[in-house]
C-alpha positions as CSV (number, residue, x, y, z in Angstrom):
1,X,27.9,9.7,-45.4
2,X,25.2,9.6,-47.9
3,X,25.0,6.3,-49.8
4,X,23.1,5.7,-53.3
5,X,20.5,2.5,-53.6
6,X,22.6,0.5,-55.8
7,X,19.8,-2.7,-56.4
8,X,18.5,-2.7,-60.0
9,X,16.0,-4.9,-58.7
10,X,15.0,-2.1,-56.1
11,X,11.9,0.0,-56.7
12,X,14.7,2.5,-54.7
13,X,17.7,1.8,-57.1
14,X,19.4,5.0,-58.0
15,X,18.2,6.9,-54.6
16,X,19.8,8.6,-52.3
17,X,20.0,7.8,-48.9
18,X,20.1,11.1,-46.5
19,X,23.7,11.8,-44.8
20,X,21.2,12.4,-41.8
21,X,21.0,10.6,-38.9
22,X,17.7,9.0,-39.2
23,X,17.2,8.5,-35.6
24,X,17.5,12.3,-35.0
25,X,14.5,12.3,-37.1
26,X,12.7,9.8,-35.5
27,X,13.1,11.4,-32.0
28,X,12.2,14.6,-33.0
29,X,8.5,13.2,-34.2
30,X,8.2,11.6,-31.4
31,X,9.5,13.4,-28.6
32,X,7.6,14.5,-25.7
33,X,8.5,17.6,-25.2
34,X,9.1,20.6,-26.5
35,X,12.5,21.9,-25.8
36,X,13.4,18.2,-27.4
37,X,12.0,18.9,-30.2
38,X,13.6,22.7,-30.7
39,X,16.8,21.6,-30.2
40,X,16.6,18.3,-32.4
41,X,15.2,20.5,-35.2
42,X,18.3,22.8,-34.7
43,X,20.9,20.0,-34.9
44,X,19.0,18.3,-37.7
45,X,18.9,21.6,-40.1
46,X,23.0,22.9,-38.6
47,X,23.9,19.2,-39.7
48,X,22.5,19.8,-42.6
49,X,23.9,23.3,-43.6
50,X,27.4,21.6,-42.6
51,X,27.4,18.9,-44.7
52,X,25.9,21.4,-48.2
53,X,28.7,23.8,-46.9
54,X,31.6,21.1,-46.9
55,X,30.2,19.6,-50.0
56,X,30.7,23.2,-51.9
57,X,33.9,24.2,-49.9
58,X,37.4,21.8,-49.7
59,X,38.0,21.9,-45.8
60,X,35.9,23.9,-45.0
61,X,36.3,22.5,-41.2
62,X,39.2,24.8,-41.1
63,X,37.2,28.1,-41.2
64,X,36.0,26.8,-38.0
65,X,32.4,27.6,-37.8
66,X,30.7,26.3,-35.3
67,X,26.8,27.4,-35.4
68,X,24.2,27.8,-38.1
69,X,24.4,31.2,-38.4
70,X,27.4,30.7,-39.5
71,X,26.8,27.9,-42.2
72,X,23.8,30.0,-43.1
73,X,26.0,33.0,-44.2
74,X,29.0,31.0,-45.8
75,X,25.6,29.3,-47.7
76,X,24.4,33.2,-48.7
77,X,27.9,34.0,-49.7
78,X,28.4,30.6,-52.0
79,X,24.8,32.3,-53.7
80,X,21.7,30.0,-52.3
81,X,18.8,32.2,-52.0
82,X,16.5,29.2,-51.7
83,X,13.0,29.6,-49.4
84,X,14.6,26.2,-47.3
85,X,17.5,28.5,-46.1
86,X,14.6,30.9,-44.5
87,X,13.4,27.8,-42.3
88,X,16.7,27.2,-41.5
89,X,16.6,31.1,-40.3
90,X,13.7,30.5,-38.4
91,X,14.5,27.3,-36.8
92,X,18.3,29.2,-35.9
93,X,15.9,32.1,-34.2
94,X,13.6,29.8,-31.9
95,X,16.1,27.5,-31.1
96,X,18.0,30.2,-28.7
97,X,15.2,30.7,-26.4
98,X,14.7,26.8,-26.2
99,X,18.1,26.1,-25.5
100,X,18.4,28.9,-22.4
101,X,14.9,27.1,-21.5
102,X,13.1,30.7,-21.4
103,X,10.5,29.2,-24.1
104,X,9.4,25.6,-23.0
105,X,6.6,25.3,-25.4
106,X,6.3,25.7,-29.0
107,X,3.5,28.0,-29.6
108,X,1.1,28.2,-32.8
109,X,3.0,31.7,-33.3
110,X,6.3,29.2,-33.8
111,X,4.8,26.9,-36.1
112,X,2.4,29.3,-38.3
113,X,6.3,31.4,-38.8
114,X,8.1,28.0,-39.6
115,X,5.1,27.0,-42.2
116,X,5.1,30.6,-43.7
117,X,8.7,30.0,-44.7
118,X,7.8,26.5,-46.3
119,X,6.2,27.8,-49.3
120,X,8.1,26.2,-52.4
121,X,10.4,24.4,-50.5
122,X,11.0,21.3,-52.6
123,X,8.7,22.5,-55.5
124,X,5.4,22.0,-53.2
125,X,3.1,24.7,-54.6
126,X,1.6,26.6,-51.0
127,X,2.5,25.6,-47.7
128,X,4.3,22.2,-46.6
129,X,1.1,22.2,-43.8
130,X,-1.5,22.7,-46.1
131,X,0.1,19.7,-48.3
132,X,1.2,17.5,-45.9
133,X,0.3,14.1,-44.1
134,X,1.2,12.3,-41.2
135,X,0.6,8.5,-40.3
136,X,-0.7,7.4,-36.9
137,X,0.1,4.7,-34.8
138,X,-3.3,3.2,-36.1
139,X,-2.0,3.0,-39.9
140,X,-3.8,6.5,-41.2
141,X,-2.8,9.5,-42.4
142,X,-4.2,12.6,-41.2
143,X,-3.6,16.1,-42.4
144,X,-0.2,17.8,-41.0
145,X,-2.5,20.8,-40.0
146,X,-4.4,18.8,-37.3
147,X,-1.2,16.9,-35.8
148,X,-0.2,18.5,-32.4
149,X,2.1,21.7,-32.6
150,X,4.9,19.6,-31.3
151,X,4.7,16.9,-34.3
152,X,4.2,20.1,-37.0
153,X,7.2,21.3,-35.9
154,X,9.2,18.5,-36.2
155,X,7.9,17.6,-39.6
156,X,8.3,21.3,-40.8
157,X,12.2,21.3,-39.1
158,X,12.7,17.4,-41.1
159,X,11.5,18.3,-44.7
160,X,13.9,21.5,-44.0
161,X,17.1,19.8,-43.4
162,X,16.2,17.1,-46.2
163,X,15.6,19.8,-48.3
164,X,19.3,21.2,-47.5
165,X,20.7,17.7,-47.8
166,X,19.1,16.9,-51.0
167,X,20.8,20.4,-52.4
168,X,24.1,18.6,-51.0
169,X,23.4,15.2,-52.4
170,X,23.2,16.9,-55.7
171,X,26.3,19.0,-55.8
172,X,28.3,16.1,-55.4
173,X,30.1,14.8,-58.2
174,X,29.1,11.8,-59.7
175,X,31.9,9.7,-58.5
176,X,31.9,10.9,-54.5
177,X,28.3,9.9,-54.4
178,X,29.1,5.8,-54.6
């Protein structure tokens, strides 16, 4: 459950800390291969859609669905048209192939689809790529566009299930959120 930063003293206080399982995240970066990191990105952004969908719908467990196709419709039908629920799409699309292991790589095809759909996602102006940095082990950051396909991915697939989680985080009332 999704917890505010509750520390005046905090440069934090007042945030919200993601309902998402931060490991998830952390594994998915990191991972070392890339059927790993398909089917991380697909839990991380279903999770997501789940948790926005039972944030707008009381028990909403009971209508039962069970994939993010499913959460992606019931998200079209409560009216989001945002660019994050194309990712979503896109991330639903190659995870298939990954899953039945008849795609074991992600190719730059994968990526350059999954970074078309990133424009305006979170109010970044062009592409989350083209914007984007990614720290090394050695303490720099280094443009997302010349990080490995595998670590692209995963940071493309993260910013799209925060950017679901955030749209649940603030459809919550007030009072749910402490």
């Amino acid at each position: 459950m999704a917890k505010i930063i509750n520390d005046p003293g905090s440069p934090l206080h007042g945030m919200t800390l993601s309902s998402l399982p931060a490991e998830v995240y952390t594994e998915a970066v990191s991972s070392r291969d890339d059927i790993g990191v398909l089917l991380r990105s697909y839990y991380l952004v279903e999770r997501a859609c789940e948790n926005l969908c039972a944030t707008l719908y009381y028990d909403y467990t009971k209508l039962q669905h069970d994939s993010l196709s499913k959460h992606l419709r019931a998200l079209r039908a409560f009216g989001f048209t945002a660019p994050v629920l194309r990712m979503a799409d896109v991330i639903s699309k190659h995870r298939g192939p990954g899953a039945h292991v008849r795609t074991r790589v992600i190719t730059p095809e994968y990526v350059a689809e999954l970074n078309t759909q990133s424009s305006g996602v979170l109010n970044i102006p062009g592409t989350l790529l083209q914007n984007g940095l990614l720290p090394t082990s050695e303490g720099q950051n280094v443009p997302l566009e010349q990080a490995s396909l595998r670590e692209q991915y995963a940071v493309l697939s993260c910013v799209c299930a925060g950017a679901i989680d955030l749209m649940a985080e603030r459809r919550k009332p007030a009072a749910a959120q402490n």
